[in-house]
C-alpha positions as CSV (number, residue, x, y, z in Angstrom):
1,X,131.6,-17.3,60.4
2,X,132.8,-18.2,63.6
3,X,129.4,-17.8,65.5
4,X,127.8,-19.8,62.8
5,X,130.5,-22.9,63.4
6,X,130.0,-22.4,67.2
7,X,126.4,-22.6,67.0
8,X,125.9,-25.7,64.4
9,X,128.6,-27.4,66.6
10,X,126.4,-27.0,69.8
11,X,123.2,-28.3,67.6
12,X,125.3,-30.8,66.6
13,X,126.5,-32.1,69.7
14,X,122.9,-31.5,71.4
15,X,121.2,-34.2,68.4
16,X,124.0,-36.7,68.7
17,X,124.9,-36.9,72.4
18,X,122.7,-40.2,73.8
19,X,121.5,-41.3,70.0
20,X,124.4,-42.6,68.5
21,X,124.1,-46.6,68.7
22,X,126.8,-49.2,68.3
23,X,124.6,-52.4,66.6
24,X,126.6,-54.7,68.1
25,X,129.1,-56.4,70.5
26,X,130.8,-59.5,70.5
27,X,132.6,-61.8,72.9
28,X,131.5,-60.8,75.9
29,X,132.5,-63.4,78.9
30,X,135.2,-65.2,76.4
31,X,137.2,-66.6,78.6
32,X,139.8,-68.5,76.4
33,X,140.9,-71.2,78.8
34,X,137.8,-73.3,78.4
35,X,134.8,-74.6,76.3
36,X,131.5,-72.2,76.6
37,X,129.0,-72.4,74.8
38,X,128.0,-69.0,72.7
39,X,124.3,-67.0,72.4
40,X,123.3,-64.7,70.6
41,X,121.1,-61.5,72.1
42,X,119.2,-60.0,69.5
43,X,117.3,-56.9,71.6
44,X,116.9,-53.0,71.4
45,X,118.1,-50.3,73.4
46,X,121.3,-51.9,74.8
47,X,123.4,-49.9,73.1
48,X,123.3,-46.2,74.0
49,X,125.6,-44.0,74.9
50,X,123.7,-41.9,77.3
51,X,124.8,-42.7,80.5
52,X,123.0,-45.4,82.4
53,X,121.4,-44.1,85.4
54,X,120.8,-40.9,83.2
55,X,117.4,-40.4,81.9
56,X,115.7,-43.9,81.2
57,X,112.9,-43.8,80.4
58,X,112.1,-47.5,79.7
59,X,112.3,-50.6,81.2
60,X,113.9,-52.3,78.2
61,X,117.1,-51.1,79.1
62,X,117.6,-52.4,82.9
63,X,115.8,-55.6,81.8
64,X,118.2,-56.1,78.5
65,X,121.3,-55.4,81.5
66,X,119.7,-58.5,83.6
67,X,119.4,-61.1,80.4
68,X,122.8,-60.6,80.1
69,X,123.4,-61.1,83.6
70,X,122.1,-64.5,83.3
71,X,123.8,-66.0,80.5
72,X,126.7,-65.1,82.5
73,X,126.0,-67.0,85.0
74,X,125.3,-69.8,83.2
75,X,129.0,-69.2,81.3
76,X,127.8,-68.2,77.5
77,X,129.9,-66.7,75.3
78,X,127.5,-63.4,74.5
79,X,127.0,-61.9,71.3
80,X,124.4,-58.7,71.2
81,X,123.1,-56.9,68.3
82,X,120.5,-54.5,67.6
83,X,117.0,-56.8,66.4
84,X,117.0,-54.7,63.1
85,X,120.3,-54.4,62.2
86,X,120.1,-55.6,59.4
87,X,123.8,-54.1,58.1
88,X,125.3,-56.4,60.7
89,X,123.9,-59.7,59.6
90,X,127.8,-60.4,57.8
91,X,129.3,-60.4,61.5
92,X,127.2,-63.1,62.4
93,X,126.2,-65.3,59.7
94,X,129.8,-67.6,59.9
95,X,129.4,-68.0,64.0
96,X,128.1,-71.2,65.2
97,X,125.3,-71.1,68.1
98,X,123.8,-72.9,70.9
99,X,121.1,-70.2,71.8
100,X,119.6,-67.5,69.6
101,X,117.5,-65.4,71.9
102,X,115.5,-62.2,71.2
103,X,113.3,-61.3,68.3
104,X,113.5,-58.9,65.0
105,X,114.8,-59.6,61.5
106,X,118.2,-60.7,63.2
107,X,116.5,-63.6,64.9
108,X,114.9,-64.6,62.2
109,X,117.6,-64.3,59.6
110,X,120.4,-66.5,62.4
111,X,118.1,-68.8,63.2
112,X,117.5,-70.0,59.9
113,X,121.5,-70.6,59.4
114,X,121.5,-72.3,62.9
115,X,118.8,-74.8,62.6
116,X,120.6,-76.6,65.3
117,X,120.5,-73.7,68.0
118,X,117.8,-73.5,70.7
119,X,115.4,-70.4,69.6
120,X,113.6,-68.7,72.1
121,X,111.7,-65.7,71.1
122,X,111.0,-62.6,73.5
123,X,107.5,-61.3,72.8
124,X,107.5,-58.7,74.1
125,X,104.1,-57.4,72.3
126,X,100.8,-59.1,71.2
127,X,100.9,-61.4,68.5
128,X,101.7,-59.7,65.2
129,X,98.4,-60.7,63.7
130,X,96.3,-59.5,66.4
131,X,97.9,-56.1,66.5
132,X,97.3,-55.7,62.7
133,X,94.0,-56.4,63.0
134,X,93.1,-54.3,66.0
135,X,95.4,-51.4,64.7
136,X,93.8,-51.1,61.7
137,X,90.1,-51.3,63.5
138,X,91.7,-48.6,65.7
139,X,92.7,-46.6,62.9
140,X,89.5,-46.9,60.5
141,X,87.6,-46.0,64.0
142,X,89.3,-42.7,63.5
143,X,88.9,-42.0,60.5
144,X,85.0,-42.5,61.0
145,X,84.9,-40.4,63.4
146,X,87.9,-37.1,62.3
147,X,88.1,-38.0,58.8
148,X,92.0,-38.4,58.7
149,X,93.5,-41.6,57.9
150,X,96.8,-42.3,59.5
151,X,99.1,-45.3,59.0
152,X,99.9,-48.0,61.5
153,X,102.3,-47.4,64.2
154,X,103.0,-50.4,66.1
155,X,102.9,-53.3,64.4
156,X,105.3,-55.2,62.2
157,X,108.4,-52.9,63.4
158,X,110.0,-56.0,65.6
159,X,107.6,-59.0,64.8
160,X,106.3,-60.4,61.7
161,X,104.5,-63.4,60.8
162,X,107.3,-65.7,59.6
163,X,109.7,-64.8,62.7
164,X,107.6,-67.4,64.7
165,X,108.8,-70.5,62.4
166,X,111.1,-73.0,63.3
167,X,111.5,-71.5,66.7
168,X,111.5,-73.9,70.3
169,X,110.1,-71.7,72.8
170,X,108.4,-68.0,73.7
171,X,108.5,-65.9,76.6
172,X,105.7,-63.9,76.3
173,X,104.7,-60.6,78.4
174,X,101.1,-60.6,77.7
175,X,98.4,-63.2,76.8
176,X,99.5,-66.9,76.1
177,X,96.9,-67.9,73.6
178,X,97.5,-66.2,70.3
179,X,100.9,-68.4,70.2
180,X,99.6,-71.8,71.4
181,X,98.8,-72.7,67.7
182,X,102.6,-73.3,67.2
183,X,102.7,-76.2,69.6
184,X,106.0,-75.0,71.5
185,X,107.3,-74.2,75.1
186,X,105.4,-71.6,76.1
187,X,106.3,-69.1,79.5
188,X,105.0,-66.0,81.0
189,X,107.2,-63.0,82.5
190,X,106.0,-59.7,83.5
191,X,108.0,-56.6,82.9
192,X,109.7,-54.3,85.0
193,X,108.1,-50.4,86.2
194,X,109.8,-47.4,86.9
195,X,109.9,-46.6,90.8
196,X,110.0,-43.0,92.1
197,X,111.8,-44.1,95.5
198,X,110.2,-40.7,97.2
199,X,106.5,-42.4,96.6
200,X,104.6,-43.7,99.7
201,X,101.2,-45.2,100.0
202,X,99.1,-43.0,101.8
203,X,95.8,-42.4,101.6
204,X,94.4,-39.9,99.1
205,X,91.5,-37.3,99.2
206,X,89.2,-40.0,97.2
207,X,86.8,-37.7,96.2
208,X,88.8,-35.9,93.7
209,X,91.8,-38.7,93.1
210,X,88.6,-41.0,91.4
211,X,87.6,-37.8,89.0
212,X,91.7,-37.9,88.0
213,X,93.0,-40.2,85.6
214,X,96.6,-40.5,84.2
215,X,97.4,-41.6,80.4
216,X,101.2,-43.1,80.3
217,X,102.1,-43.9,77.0
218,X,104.4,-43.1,74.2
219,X,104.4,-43.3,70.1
220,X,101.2,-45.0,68.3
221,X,98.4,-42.4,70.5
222,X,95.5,-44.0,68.4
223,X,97.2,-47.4,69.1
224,X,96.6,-46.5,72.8
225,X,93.5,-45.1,72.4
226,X,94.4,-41.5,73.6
227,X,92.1,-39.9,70.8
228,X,89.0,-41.7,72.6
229,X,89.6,-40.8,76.2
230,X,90.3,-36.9,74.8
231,X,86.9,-37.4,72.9
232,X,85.7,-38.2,76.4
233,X,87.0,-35.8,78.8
234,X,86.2,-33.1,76.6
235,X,82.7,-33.4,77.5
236,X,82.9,-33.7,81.2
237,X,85.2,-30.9,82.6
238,X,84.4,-32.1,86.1
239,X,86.6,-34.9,85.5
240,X,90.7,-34.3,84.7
241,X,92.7,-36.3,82.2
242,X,96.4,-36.3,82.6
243,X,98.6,-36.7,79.6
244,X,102.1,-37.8,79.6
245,X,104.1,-39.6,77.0
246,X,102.3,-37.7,74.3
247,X,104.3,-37.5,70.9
248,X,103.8,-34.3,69.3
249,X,104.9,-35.3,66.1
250,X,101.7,-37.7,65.8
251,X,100.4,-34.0,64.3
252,X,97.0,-35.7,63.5
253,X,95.4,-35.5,67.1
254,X,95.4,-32.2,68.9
255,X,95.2,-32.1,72.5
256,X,92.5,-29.4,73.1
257,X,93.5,-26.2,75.6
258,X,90.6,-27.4,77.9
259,X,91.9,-26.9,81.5
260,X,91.0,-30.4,82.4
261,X,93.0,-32.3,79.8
262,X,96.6,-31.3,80.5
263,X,99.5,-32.5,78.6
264,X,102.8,-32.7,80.5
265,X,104.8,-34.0,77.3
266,X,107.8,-36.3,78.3
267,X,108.0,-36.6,82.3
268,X,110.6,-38.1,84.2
269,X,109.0,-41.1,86.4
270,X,111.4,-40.5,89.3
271,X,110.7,-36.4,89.4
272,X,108.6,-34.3,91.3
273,X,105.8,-34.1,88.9
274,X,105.2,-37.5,88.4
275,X,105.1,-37.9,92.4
276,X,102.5,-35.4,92.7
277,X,100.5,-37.2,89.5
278,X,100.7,-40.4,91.2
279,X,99.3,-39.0,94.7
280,X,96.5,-36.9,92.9
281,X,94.9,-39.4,90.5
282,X,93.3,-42.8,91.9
283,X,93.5,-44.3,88.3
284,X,96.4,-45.4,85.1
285,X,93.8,-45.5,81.6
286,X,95.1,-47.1,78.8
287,X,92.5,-48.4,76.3
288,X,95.2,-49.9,74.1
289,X,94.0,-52.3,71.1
290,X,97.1,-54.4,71.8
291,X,100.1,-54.7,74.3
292,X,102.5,-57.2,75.5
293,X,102.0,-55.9,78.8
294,X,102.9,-52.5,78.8
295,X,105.2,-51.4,81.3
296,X,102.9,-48.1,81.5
297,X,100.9,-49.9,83.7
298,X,103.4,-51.5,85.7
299,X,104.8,-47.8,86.7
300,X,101.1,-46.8,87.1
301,X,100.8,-50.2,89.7
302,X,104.0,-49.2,91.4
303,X,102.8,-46.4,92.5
304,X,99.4,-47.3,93.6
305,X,97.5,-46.4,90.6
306,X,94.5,-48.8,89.8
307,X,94.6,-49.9,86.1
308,X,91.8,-49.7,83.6
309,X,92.9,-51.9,80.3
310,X,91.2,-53.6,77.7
311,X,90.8,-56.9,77.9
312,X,92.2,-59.4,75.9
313,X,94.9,-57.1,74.7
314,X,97.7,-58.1,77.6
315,X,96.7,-57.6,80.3
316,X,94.3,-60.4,81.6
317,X,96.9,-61.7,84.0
318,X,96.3,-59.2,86.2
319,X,92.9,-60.6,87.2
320,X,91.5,-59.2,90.0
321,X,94.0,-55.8,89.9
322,X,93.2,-54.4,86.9
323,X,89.5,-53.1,85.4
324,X,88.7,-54.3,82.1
325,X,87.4,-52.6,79.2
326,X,85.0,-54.8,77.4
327,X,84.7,-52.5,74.3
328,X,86.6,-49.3,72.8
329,X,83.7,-47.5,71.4
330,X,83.1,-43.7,72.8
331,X,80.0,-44.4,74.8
332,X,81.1,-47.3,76.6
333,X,84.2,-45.6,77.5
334,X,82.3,-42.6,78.5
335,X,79.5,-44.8,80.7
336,X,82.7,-46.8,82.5
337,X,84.8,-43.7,83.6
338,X,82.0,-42.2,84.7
339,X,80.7,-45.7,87.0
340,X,84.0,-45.7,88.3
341,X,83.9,-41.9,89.3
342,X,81.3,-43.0,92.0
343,X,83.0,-45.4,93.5
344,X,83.4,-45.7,97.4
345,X,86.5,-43.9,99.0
346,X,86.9,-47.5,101.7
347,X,87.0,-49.6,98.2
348,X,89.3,-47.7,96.0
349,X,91.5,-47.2,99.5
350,X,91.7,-50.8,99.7
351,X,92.0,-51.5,95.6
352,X,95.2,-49.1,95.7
353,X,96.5,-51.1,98.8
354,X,96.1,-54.1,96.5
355,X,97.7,-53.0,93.6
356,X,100.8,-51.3,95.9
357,X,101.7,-54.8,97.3
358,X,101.0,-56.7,94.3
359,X,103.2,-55.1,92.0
360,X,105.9,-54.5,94.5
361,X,105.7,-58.0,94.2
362,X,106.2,-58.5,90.6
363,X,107.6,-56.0,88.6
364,X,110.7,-55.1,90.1
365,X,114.1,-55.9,88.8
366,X,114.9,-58.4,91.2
367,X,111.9,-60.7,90.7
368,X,112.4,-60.2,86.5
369,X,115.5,-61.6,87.1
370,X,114.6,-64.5,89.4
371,X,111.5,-65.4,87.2
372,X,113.9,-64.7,83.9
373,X,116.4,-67.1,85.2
374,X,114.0,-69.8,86.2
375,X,112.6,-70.1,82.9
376,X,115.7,-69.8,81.2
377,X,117.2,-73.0,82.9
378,X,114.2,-74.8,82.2
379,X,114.2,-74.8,78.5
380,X,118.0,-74.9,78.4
381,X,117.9,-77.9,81.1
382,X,120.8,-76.2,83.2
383,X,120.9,-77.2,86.8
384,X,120.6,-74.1,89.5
């Protein structure tokens, strides 16, 4: 009896430990000695109790750590909650607010009681409409194909439709246009990357780097068009797909024991195996049917890695630094990996040199902060 305590205990403990969330926080930066004015943070991932230099393995967090940051600085009372805690809405419904920020049901349920408060929405995806309607192409696409029809995995978990009303202003990750029909302040931000601080740009043995190709990604594999690049490389075992991010639980694609599509599972951008991924493969894949701007790619860039995207889903910032995929269909997939397997070693050398620089340049945490904090003073009209 004992050994059976002693083991459920360890389970226990090994589930919980890192995945408990609090859904909230209030008061932070009260000082009660003067008039401030109060905001409410509706985000994700904030919360954790993993510790912080411990494992993360997105963005979200360090970025959610440098909003904060700012509406210090600028002397707000901070409230944060989870965007779907829904459970928490009585903590929050009687306070009175300046600045609702964020997205999820939250937002949309504060805002409505706070018509006064300036609402500035965090997209942090594509526009809810657009990644219906491409999810569900994605998904019939499938089915034509396997025969197995699977239900949507992305969209409508942190956006909906009716969140965009009555708001004054959107900070948007990816493309502008799909929210220019609601006729407010519009701004762009790119996301953060993770940054192995071993990696160096060096030059690569080109001739097998441009025949290696890395898929980053995590839940929604169909979403991110996984299943096509495995339909792919399954013909061509010359060329190597890398898989990382992979959700095994998605139990309706099987990654096929073929020696050139490996699947690493979870990795840890700032080990030894993502170091070597990033010095053997010349490219980052990620035929997604919609993103914000997924910070996938911003890793991938950080590293060196040249981007292949489609466009119109995110990504069409990049302009010059990315490759765009005009279609999602098999054969044209198949036609442009294998065009850019003959490239030139001298152009890719200088296309990776590119990227480096570039995104070293823009999706750091320092500059997300600089850019997040000039925007933010704009639409609030605070002085630097």
């Amino acid at each position: 009896m004992k050994k059976i305590k002693s083991i459920l205990k360890s389970f226990l403990k090994s589930k919980l430990i890192g995945k408990i969330r609090t859904p909230f926080v209030k008061n932070m930066n009260l000082d009660l000695t003067r008039k401030q004015k109060r905001v409410l943070i509706s985000y994700i991932d904030y919360f954790s109790t993993r510790n912080f230099y411990e494992g993360i393995r997105h963005t979200n967090l360090p970025e959610s750590v440098q909003i904060i940051n700012v509406f210090k600085e600028m002397d707000y009372i901070i409230d944060v909650v989870h965007c779907n805690a829904v459970e928490s809405f009585k903590y929050f419904e009687k306070e009175k607010y300046d600045v609702i920020f964020g997205f999820g049901e939250i937002f949309y349920q504060i805002s409505k009681i706070n018509m006064d408060a300036k609402k500035i929405m965090y997209v942090t995806e594509n526009h809810p409409e657009l990644s219906y309607k491409n999810e569900l192409e994605r998904n019939k696409y499938f089915h034509k194909r396997t025969g197995k029809k699977i239900p949507l995995r992305r969209t409508g978990v942190f956006y909906k439709n009716e969140h965009f009303e009555n708001i004054d202003a959107t900070i948007v990750l990816g493309e502008k246009s799909p929210f220019k029909k609601y006729d407010i302040a519009l701004y762009n931000i790119f996301p953060t990357g993770l940054i192995n601080e071993k990696y160096k740009l060096e030059k690569r043995d080109y001739e097998n780097s441009k025949k290696n190709f890395l898929w980053l990604g995590s839940n929604g594999a169909i979403h991110k068009g996984l299943d096509l690049l495995i339909e792919v490389f399954s013909k061509y075992p010359e060329l190597t797909l890398h898989i990382c991010g992979f959700n095994p639980e998605e139990t309706y694609l099987k990654i096929p024991k073929l020696k050139n599509i490996i699947d690493y599972g979870r990795i840890d951008i700032k080990g030894e195996n993502f170091l070597e991924l990033a010095k053997k493969c010349s490219y980052i894949i990620l035929p997604s049917c919609s993103e914000g701007f997924s910070t996938s790619i911003a890793t991938g860039m950080l590293h060196s890695l040249i981007p292949i995207v489609c466009k119109d889903t995110g990504f069409n910032r990049l302009g010059e630094y990315a490759i765009y995929l005009e279609d999602y269909k098999i054969e044209y997939i198949e036609n442009e990996i294998l065009n850019l397997t003959r490239k030139d070693g001298e152009l890719l050398e200088e296309k990776h040199q590119a990227i480096y620089y570039f995104s070293r340049d823009n999706f750091t945490l320092n500059k997300f902060t600089e850019n997040f904090r000039n925007i933010l003073r704009e639409i609030l009209n605070e002085e630097k």
